[in-house]
C-alpha positions in Angstrom: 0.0 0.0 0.0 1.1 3.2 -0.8 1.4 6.3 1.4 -1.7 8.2 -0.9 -3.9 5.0 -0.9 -4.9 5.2 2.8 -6.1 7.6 5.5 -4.2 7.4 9.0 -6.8 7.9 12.4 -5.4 9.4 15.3 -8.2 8.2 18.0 -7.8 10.2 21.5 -8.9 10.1 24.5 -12.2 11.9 25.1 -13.5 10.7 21.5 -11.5 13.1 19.5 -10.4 11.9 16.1 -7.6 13.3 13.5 -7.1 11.9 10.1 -3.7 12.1 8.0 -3.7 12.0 4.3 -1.5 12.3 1.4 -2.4 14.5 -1.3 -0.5 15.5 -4.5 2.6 15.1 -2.7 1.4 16.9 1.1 0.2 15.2 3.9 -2.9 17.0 5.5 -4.0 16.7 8.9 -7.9 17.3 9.9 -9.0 17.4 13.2 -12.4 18.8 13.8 -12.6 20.0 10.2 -9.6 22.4 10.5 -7.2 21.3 7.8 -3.1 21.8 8.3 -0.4 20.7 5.8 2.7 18.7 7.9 6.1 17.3 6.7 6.8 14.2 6.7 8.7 14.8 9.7 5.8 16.1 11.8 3.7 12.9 10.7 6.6 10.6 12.5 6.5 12.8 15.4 2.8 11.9 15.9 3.0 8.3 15.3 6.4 7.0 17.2 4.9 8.2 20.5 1.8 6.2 19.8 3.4 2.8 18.2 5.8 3.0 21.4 2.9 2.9 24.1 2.1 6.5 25.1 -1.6 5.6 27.1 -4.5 7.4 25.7 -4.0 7.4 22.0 -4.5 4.8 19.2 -3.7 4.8 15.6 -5.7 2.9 13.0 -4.7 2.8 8.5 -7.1 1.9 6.5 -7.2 1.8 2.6 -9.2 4.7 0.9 -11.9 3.2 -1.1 -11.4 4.2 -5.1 -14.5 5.8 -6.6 
């Protein structure tokens, strides 16, 4: 899978929910409709913390559905 073929879900505590996608090159980050480009680099620094156990926060990937 490919890094523009699937949506990342950042699930936090309280119910909140932020999605990371890959668009003509940018990743985009939406939480509570408010869109914001990141780096590749910022995308690592929210996902290391997660995959190494900070409580709270899960990740989830799944594969965008072609129309």
């Amino acid at each position: 899978m490919k890094n523009d073929e699937c949506t990342i879900y950042f699930i936090l505590a309280g119910g909140w929910t932020q999605t990371v996608n890959k668009k003509n090159g940018t990743w985009i980050q939406t939480t509570n409709g408010v869109k914001r480009k990141m780096t590749a680099e910022q995308l690592l620094n929210h996902i290391l913390p997660v995959l190494a156990g900070k409580k709270g926060v899960s990740v989830k990937v799944k594969k965008k559905v072609k129309k």
